[in-house]
C-alpha positions as CSV (number, residue, x, y, z in Angstrom):
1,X,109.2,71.4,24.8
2,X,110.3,70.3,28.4
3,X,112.3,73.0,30.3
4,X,114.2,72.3,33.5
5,X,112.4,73.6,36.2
6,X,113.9,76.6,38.4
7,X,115.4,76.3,41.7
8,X,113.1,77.4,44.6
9,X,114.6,80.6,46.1
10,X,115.6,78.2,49.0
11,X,117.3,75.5,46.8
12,X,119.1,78.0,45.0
13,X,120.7,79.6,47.8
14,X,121.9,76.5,48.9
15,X,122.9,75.2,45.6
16,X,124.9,79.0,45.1
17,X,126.1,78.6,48.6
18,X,127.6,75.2,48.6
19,X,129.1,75.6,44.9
20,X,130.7,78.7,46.5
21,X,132.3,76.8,49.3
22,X,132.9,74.0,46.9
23,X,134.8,75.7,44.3
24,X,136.9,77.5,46.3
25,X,135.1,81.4,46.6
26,X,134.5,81.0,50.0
27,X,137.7,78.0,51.0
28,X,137.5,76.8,54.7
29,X,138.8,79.4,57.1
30,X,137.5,82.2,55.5
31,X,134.1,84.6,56.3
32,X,130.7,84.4,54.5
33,X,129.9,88.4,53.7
34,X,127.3,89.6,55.9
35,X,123.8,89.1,55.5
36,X,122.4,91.6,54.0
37,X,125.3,91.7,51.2
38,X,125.1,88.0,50.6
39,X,121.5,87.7,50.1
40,X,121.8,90.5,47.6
41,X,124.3,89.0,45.6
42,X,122.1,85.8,45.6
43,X,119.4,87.7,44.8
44,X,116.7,86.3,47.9
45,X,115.5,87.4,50.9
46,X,117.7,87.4,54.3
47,X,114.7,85.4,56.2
48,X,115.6,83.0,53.1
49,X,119.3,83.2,53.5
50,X,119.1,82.7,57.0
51,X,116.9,79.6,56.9
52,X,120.0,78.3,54.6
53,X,123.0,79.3,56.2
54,X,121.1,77.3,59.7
55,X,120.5,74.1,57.3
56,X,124.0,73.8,56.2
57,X,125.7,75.1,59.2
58,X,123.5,71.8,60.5
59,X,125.7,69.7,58.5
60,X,128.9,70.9,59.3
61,X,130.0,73.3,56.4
62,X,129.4,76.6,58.5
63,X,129.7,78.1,61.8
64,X,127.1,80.6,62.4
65,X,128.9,83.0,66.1
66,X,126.3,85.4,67.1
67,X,127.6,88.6,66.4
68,X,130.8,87.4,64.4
69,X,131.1,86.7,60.8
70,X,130.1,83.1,59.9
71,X,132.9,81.2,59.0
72,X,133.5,78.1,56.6
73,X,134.5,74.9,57.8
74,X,137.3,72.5,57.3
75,X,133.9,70.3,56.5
76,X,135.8,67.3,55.8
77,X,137.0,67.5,59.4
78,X,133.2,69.0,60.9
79,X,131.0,67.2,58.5
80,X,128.7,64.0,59.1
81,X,126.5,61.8,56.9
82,X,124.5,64.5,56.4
83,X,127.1,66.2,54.8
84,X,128.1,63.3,52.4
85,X,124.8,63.1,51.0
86,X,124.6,66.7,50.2
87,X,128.1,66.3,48.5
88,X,127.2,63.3,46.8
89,X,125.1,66.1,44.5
90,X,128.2,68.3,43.3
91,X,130.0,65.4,42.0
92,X,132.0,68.1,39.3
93,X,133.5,69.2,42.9
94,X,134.7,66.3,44.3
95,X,138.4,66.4,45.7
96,X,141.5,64.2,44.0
97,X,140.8,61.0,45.6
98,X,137.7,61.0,47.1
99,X,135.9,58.0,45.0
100,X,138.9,56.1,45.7
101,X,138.6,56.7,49.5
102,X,134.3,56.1,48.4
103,X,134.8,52.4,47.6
104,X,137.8,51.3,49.8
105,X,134.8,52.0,52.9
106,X,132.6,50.1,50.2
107,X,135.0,47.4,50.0
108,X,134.7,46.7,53.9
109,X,131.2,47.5,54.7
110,X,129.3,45.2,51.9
111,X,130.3,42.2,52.6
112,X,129.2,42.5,56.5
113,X,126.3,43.7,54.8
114,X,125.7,40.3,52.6
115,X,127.0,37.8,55.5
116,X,123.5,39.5,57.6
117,X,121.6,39.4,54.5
118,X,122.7,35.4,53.3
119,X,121.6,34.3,56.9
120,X,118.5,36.2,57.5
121,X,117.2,35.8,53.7
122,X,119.4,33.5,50.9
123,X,116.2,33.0,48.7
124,X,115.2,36.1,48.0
125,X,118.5,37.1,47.4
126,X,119.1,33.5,45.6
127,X,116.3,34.9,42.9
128,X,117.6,38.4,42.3
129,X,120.8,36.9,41.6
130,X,119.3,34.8,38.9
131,X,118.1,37.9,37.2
132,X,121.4,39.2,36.7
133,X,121.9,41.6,33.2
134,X,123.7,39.4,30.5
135,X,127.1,40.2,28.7
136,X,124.9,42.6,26.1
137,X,123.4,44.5,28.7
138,X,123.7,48.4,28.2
139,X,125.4,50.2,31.2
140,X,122.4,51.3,32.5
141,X,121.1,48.6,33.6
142,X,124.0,47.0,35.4
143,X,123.9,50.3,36.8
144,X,120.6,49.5,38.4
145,X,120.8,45.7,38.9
146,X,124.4,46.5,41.3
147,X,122.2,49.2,43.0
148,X,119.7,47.1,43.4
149,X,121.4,43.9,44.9
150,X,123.0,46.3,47.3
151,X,119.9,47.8,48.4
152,X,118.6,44.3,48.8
153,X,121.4,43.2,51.0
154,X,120.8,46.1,53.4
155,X,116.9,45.6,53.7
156,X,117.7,41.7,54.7
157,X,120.3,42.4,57.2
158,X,117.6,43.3,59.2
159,X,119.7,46.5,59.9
160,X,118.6,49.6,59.0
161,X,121.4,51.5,59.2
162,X,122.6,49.8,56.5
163,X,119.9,51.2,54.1
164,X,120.3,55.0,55.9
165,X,124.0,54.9,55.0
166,X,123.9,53.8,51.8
167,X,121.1,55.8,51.1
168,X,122.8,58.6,51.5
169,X,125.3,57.7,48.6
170,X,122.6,56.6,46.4
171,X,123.3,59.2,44.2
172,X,127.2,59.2,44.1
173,X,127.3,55.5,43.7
174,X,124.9,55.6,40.9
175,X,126.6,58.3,38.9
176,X,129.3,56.5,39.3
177,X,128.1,52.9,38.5
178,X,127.0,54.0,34.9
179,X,130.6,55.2,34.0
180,X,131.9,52.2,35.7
181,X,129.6,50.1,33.6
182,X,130.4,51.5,30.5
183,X,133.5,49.6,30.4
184,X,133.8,46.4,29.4
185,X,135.7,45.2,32.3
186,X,133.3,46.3,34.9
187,X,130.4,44.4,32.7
188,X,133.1,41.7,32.9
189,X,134.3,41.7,36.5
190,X,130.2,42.2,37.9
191,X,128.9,39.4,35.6
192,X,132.0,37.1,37.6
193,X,131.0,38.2,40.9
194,X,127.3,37.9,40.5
195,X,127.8,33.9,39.2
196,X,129.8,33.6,42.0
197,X,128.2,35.2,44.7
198,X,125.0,32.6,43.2
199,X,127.2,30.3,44.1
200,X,128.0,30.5,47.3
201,X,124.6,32.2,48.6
202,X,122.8,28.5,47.4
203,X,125.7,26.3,48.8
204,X,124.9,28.9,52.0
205,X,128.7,29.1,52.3
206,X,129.0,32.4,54.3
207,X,132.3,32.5,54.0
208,X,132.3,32.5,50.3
209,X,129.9,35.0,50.0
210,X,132.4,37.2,52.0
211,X,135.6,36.5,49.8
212,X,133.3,36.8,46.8
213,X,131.7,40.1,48.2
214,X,135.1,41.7,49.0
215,X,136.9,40.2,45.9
216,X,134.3,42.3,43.9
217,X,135.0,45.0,45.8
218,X,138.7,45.3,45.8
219,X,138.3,44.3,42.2
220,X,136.0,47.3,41.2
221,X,138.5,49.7,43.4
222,X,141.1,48.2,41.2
223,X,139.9,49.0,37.5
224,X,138.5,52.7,39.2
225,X,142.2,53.3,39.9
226,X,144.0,51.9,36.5
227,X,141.0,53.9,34.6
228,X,142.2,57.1,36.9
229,X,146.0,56.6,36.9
230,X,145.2,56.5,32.8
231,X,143.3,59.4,32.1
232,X,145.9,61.4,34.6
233,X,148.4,60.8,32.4
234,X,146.8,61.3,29.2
């Protein structure tokens, strides 16, 4: 029988540790417990809780004073990429609106992203597009085709900080994309974009491949929010 495999004494404390911050034990403005006390109640070493508290202080979630309690961050205010990506793990903890806030930056960053990627390489991405999932697809897959025509895009802009920023979503987005997925609008909405982003990338019309690219994103931002607004008020 397969059995989840512990945390590491390292990747628990910063699992415990970030869930703490996240859910509201330890809220921004307020002190970490000393050393010794915290890595008691965590139950490691204080080498190990140490080696933590420096790795996520890195990303903006702590300040470590010498001689002064360590303090939580306003991290939406301190944080960086690096941060993101770590949060892109606790999705349970994510704050009212942040998905929303997720794809409007999605919404202007992709289609720069295809525009580089149409010019420098319309073939390849000419042939993934005719592999796109049909009507009777299962959510999965969409999940993994969308991923993977994004990824695409950012490997032939010949930019790679396109593939280190969405890299560090990868996981959000994909948690996300299999929800999305699941209903029938979404399957309905990608399958239209997909034909006519084909489209444009073989007539080499970059400025169709823009309206299409940000049409499919406003669109996607569009059923996120009526699927939101609903379950609110259920």
């Amino acid at each position: 029988m397969y059995t989840e495999k512990p945390l590491r004494p390292a990747q628990f404390a910063a699992d415990t540790l970030l869930t703490r911050i996240l859910d509201g034990t330890y809220p921004p403005g307020s002190s970490l417990p000393g050393e010794r006390e915290l890595a008691q109640e965590i139950g490691i070493t204080r080498p190990t809780l140490r080696e933590n508290l420096h790795r996520i202080a890195a990303e903006g979630w702590i300040t470590i004073r010498h001689g002064k309690a360590t303090t939580v961050n306003d991290y939406w205010k301190t944080g960086g990429l690096k941060l993101l990506a770590t949060l892109a793990r606790y999705i349970e903890y994510m704050p009212q609106g942040f998905v929303e806030n997720l794809l409007d930056i999605r919404r202007d960053l992709i289609p720069a992203i295809a525009i580089r990627a149409v010019q420098n390489s319309p073939d390849e991405i000419l042939e993934y597009l005719k592999s796109a999932p049909g009507p009777g697809s299962e959510a999965s897959l969409f999940a993994r085709y969308d991923w993977g025509l994004q990824r695409l895009m950012a490997q032939c802009s010949n930019n790679p900080i396109y593939g280190l920023i969405l890299n560090d979503f990868s996981g959000l987005f994909q948690a996300m994309a299999v929800f999305y997925f699941g209903l029938a609008t979404g399957r309905q909405a990608s399958l239209a974009y997909y034909a006519g982003l084909k489209r444009a990338v073989a007539a080499q019309d970059l400025k169709e491949v823009e309206d299409q690219v940000r049409k499919a994103m406003q669109e996607s931002l569009d059923i996120w929010l009526n699927v939101s607004s609903s379950r609110t008020n259920q």
